[in-house]
C-alpha positions as CSV (number, residue, x, y, z in Angstrom):
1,X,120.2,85.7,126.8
2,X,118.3,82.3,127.9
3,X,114.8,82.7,128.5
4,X,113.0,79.9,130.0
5,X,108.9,79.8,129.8
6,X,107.8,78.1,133.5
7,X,104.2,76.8,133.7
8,X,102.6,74.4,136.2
9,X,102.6,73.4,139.7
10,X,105.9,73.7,142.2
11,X,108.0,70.8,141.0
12,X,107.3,71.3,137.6
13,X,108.8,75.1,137.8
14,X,112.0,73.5,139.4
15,X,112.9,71.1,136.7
16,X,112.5,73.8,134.0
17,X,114.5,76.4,136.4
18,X,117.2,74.0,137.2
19,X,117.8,73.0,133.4
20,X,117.6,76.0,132.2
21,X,120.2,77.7,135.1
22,X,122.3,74.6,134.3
23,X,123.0,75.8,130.7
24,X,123.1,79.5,132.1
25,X,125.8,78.2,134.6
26,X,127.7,76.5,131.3
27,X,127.5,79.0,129.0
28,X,128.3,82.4,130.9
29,X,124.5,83.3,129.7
30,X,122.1,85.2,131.4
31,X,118.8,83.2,133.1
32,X,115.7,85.0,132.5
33,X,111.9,83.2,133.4
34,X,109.0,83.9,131.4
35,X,106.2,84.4,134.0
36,X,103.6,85.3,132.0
37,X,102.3,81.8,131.6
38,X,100.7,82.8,134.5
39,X,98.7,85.4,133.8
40,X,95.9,83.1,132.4
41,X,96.5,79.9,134.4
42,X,95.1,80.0,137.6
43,X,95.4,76.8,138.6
44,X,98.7,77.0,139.9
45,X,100.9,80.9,140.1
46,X,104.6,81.2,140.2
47,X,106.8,80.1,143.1
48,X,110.1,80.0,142.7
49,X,110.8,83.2,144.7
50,X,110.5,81.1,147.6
51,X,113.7,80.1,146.9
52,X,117.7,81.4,146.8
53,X,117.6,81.1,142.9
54,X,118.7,83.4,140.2
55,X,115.7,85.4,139.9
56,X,115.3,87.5,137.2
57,X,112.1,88.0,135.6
58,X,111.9,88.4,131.4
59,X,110.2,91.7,130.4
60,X,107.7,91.3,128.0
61,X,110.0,93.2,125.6
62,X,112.8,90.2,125.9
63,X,110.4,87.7,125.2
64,X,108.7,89.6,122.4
65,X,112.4,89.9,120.7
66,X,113.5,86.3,121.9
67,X,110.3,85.0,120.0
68,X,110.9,87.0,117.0
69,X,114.2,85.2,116.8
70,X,112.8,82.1,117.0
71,X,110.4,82.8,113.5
72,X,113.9,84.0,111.9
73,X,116.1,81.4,113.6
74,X,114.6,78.1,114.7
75,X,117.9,76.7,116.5
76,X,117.2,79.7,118.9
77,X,114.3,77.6,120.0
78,X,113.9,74.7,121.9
79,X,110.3,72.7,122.8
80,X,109.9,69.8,124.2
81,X,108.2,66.8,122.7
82,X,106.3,64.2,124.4
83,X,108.4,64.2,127.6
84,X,111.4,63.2,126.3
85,X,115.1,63.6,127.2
86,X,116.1,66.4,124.6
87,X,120.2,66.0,124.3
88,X,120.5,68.8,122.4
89,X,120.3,71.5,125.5
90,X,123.3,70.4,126.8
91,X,125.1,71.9,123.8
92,X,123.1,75.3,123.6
93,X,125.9,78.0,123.6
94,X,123.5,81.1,121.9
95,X,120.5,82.9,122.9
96,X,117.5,80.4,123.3
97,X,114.0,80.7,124.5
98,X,113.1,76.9,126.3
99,X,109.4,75.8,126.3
100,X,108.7,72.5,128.2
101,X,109.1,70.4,131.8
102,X,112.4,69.0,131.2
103,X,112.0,66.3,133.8
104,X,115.3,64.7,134.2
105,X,118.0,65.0,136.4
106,X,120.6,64.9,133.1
107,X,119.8,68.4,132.4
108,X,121.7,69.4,135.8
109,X,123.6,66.9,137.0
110,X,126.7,68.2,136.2
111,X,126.3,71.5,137.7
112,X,124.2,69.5,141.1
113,X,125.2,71.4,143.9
114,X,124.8,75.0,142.4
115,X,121.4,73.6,142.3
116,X,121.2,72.2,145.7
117,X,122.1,75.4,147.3
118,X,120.0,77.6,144.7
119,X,116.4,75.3,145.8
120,X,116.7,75.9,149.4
121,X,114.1,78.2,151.1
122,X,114.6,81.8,151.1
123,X,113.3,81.6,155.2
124,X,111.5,78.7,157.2
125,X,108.9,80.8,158.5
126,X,106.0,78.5,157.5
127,X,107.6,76.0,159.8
128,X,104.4,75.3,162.1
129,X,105.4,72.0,163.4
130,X,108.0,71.9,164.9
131,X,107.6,68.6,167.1
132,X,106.8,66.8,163.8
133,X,109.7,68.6,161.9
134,X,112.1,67.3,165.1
135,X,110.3,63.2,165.4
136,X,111.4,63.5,161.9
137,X,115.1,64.2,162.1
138,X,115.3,61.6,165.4
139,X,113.4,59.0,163.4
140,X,114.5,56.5,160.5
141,X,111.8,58.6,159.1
142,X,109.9,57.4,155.6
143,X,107.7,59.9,153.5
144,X,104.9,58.3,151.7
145,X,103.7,60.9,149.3
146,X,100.1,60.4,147.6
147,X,99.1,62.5,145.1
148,X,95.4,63.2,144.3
149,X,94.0,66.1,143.6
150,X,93.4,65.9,139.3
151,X,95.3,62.8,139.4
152,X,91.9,61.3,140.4
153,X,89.5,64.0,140.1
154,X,89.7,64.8,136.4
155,X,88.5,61.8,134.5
156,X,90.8,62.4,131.5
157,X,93.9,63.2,134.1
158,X,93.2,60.2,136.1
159,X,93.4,57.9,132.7
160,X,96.9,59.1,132.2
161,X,98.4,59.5,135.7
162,X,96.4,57.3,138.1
163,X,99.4,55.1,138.6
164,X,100.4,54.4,142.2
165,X,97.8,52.1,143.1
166,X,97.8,50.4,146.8
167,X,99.9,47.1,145.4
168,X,102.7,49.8,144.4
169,X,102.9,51.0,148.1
170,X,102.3,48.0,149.6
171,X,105.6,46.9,148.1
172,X,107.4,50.3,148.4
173,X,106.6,49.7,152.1
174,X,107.7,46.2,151.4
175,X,111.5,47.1,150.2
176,X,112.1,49.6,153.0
177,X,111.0,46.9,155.5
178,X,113.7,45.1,154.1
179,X,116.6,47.7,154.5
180,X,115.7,50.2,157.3
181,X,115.8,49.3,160.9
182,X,112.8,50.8,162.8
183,X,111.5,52.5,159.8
184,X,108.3,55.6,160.9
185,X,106.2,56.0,158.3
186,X,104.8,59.5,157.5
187,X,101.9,60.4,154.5
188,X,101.9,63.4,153.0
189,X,99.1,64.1,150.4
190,X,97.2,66.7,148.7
191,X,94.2,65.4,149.8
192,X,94.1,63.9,153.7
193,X,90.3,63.2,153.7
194,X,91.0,60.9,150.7
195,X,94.1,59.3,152.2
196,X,91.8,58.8,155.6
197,X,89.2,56.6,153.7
198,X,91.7,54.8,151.3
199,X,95.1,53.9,152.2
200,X,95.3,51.1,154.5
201,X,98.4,49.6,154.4
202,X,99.9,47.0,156.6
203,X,102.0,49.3,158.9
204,X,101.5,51.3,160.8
205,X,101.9,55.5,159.6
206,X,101.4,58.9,160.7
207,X,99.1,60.5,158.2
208,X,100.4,64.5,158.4
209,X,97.6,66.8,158.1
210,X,99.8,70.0,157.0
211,X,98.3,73.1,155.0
212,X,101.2,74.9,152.9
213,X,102.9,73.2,150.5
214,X,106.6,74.8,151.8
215,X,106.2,73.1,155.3
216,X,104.9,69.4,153.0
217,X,107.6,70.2,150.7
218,X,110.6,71.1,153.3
219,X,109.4,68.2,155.9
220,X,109.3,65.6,153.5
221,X,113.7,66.7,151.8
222,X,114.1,66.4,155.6
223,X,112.5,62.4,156.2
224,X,115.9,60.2,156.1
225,X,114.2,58.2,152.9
226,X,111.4,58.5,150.3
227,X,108.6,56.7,148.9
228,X,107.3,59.1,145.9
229,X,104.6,58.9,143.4
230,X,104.5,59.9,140.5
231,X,104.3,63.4,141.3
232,X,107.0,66.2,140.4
233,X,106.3,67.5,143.5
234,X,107.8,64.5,145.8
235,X,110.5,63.8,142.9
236,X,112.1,67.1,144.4
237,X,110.9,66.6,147.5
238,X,113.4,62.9,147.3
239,X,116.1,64.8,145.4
240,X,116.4,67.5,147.6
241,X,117.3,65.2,150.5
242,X,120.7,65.3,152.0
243,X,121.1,62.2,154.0
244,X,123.8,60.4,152.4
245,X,122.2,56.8,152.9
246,X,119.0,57.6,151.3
247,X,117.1,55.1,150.1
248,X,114.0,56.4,147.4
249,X,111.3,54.7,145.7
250,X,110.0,55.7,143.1
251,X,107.3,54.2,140.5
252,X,109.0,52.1,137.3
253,X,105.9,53.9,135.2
254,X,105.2,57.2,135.0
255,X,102.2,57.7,132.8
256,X,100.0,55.2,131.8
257,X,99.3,54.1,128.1
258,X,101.5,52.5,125.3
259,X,104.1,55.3,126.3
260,X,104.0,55.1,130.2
261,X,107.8,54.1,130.9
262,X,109.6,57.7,130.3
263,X,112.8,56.2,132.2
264,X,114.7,59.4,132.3
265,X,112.8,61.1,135.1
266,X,113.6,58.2,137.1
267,X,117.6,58.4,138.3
268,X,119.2,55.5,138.3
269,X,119.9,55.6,142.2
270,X,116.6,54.9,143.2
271,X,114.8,51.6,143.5
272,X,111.8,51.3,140.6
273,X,108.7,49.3,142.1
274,X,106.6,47.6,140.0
275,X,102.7,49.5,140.0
């Protein structure tokens, strides 16, 4: 059995799902997800049923006895350390119990389009925009995605993650300019008021007012390219997209601080801006 503890917001429950159902695809094993993170976090809840995944929900008596294993057996445990690319799932083949974000595309790359079809929406019912969902598709369509919320709101967040300044759009803008004919620009944010009185780049954009994250999730897979920040959130939102000729830009830091690079969560594909 694989057990796989999920904890944070939307993107951050797809990167541990999708590495831990990669090593459940490799092995023959069993996926279960350890929910009960949520039970005390009230930021954010659990929601992955939204999608066409595996789901199969650990009782508390499987993650009691997988956790008793891992006091007898450390190998049968596996926790991240400081967001780093940890080579030694890829060659789990016995019951483990997974604690961490695993943000890197190396985790499942191998196993992609299981994944692909696994993360797409159970129904599109929260579809309420249609004419923007269809100028979308008919456009060379761009998402700008600006996260805010704790990223700027929480003094000891912002210290960490307040990376995407206005220079790191303004050339993200820049370098599609240069390699999309008749780009339309469209921001997506977790906070609009914010974007409103702040972003003012040199183009002009369509700032998308939209208030579920499905719909802001599923409209910006569907834009023909990405601008993301550094935000799990539109890092799916990019990865998820199926147009062939995609161009995605992404932020060549992650964090900020002596260890801001972490390069793995950044596939190689996509074009790193300077921030």
């Amino acid at each position: 059995m694989l057990i796989v503890s999920l904890l944070g917001g939307v993107g951050n429950q797809l990167f541990q799902y999708a590495s831990a159902r990669a090593i459940s695809i490799r092995t023959g094993m069993e996926l279960k997800l350890d929910i009960t993170e949520f039970d005390d976090y009230k930021l954010r809840k659990y929601e992955l049923g939204n999608f066409n995944i595996q789901e199969n929900i650990a009782s508390v008596n499987e993650i009691v006895w997988m956790l008793k294993r891992k006091r007898l057996f450390q190998q049968n445990y596996f926790k991240e350390k400081n967001n780093r690319f940890m080579p030694e799932l890829l060659k789990i083949k016995h019951h483990a119990y997974l604690e961490g974000y695993f943000q890197s595309e190396k985790y499942f790359k191998d196993v992609e389009q299981i994944i692909r079809q696994e993360l797409t929406f159970k129904n599109l019912d929260f579809i309420q925009n249609q004419d923007i969902f269809k100028e979308l598709r008919q456009k060379n369509s761009v998402s700008i995605h600006i996260r805010c919320g704790d990223y700027i709101n929480d003094s000891k967040n912002e210290k960490i993650y307040n990376v995407c300044t206005m220079k790191y759009y303004q050339s993200a803008i820049k370098y599609i300019l240069e390699r999309v004919e008749n780009p339309a620009f469209y921001v997506f944010s977790d906070d609009i008021a914010w974007v409103v009185r702040n972003f003012k780049p040199d183009v002009d954009v369509k700032i998308l007012n939209i208030e579920n994250w499905q719909e802001d999730f599923y409209f910006m897979q569907n834009c023909k390219h990405n601008i993301i920040a550094n935000s799990s959130f539109s890092w799916w939102g990019a990865w998820l997209n199926s147009n062939p000729d995609k161009i995605i830009v992404a932020p060549d830091r992650w964090f900020n601080g002596p260890k801001s690079s972490y390069k793995p969560i950044v596939p190689n594909a996509w074009a790193k801006v300077r921030v």
